[in-house]
N, C-alpha and C positions, 0 to 999 in steps of 0.2 A: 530429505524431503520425500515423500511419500507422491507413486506414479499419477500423473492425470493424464485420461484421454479424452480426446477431441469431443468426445458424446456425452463427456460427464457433466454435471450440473453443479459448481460451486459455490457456494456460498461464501461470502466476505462480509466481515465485521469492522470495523475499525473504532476503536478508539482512542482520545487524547485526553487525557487529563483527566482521565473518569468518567467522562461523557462520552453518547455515543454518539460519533460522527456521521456513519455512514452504514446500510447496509445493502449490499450488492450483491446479484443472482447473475450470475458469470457460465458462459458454456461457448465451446467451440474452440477454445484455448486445449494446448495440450501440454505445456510448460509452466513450471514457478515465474518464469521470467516472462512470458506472454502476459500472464497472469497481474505480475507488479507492473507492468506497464500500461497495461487497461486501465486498472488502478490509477495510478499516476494523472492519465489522460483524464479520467473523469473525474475527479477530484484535486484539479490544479491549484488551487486554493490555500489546499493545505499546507503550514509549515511546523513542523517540530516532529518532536518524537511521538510515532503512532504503534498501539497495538496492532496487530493486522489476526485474526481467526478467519482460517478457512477450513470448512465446512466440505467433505466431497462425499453426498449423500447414495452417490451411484456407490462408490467404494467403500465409505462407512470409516473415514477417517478423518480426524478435526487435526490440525497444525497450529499454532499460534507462533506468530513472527511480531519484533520489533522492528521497525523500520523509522526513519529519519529523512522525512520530507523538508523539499523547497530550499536545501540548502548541497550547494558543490563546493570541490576543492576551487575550483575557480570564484570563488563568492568571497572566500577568505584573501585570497591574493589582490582582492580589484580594491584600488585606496580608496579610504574614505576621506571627507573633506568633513573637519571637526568645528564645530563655533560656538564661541562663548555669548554671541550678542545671540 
């Protein structure tokens, strides 16, 4: 992943399924992980698998990430209750 500082300006794209979800102007962040978590926070909605482009216009480099929202290891573990009626 490619450096971000605190004063840069990123841009985020997301989309799912070919459509675009979301487009977010992010700064003050200085991590990828700062970064997917703002993400995350403001777009709690989402579930599945997302494009993620980011954009850091200060540094002049674009990234593109897959990422898989709305679901944990703990989600798979919790029973579900099945009915036929």
């Amino acid at each position: 992943m490619k450096h971000i500082n605190s004063s840069d300006v990123i841009i985020a794209s997301l989309t799912q399924y070919g459509r675009n979800v979301a487009n977010l102007r992010i700064s003050g962040l200085s991590d990828l992980g700062q970064v997917i978590e703002y993400i995350k926070k403001a777009l709690h909605g989402i579930i599945g698998m997302t494009s993620l482009r980011l954009r850091n216009g200060s540094q002049g480099w674009v990234e593109e990430l897959h990422l898989m929202f709305g679901t944990s290891p703990a989600d798979s573990r919790r029973p579900q209750q099945l009915s036929l009626f």
